[in-house]
Each structure stands twice: as structure tokens, then as C-alpha cells.
N, C-alpha and C positions, 0 to 999 in steps of 0.2 A: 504494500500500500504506500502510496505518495504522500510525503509530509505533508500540509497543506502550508500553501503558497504564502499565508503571514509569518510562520513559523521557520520559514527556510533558511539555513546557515550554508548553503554549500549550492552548488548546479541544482536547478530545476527544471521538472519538465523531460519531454520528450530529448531533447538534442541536451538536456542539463544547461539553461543560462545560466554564468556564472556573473559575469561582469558587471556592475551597476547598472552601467545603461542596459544593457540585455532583458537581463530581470527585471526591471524596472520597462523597460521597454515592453515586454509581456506582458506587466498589469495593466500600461496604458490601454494596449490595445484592446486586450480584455475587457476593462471598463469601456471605452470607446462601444465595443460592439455585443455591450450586456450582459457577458457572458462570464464566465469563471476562468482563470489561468489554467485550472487542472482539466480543463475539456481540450479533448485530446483533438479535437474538430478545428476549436481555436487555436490551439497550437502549431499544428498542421498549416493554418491559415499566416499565423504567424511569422513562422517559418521561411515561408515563399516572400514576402513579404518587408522583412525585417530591411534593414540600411545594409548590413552585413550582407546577409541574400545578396540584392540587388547592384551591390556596388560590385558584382563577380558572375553573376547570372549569366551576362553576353558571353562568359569567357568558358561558364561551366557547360555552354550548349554549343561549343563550339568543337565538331567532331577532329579525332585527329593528333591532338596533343598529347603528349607522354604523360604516363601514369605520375610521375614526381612531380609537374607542371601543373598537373591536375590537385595533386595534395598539397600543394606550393597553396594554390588559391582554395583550396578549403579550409587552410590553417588560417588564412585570413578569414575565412568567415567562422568559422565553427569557435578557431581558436585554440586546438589544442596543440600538444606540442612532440608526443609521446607516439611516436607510428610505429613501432613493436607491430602487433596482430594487424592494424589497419591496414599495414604496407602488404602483409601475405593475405589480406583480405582481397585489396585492389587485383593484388597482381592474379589472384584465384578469379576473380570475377571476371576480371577481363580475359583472360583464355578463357575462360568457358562461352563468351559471349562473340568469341572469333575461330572458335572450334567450331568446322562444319561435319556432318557427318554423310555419308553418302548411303 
């Protein structure tokens, strides 16, 4: 179960906001659009959404780019800093998503 959103000392949410503005960024929008931080609908919404998102969006739909280029600009948005499993995540996702079978 998810702390609730007054209570929070650490990342919340879906992607875990950590940073001031983040978190704080989530309640705005939440109050904005009526709704609770812990609705996973708005967060989702959020999400897509956010300064962070958008300031990397063009670059994240932009087919082509090496997988490290790709994690370069999600550390900008996401923010973290620790690619351990991430990095054998990517690189698992992406062969399987360029592996054809006959």
C-alpha cells in the first residue's frame, strides 16, 4: 500500500517524484484536475505531461538513437542516476523488439 501523498518523506507515486518541484508539481496538478495524487489515472496523466516529460518528448520519439542517448535523456527526466538492472533492462528490451522470427 502507498503512503499517502501528505505523509510522504521519500519518491512518490508511480515513477517515485522525488524532487520539490516534482512532488509538489503532482499535487498541483492533482488539485488542478480534482483529483487525488494516489490515482494512478492522474498520475499517468501527469506523467506525459510534466516540464520534465516534455522538455525530452521530441527526442524520446525520435526513432534511431543508441540505447545510452536514450538513458542520457531519461536521466534528465526521471532523474535517476543508478543504471545497474535499467541498463540490462534496455538492452533486453531492445533485442527482443528487433529480433524477427521467420
Amino acid at each position: 500500500m502507498q503512503e499517502p501523498y501528505s505523509n510522504c518523506y521519500g519518491g512518490y507515486g508511480l515513477i517515485q517524484w522525488t524532487s520539490s518541484s516534482r512532488y509538489y508539481g503532482l499535487g498541483r496538478h492533482a488539485h488542478k484536475n480534482g483529483m487525488s495524487p494516489s490515482n494512478l489515472n492522474l498520475q499517468l496523466n501527469y506523467m506525459v505531461n510534466e516540464p520534465q516529460w516534455k522538455s525530452i518528448e521530441d527526442y524520446m520519439k525520435t526513432p534511431g538513437k543508441s540505447i545510452p542517448s536514450y538513458m542520457n535523456a531519461t536521466y534528465r527526466w526521471i532523474g535517476w542516476g543508478i543504471h545497474g538492472a535499467r541498463t540490462h533492462y534496455a538492452y533486453d528490451y531492445a533485442s527482443r523488439m528487433t529480433t524477427i522470427e521467420i
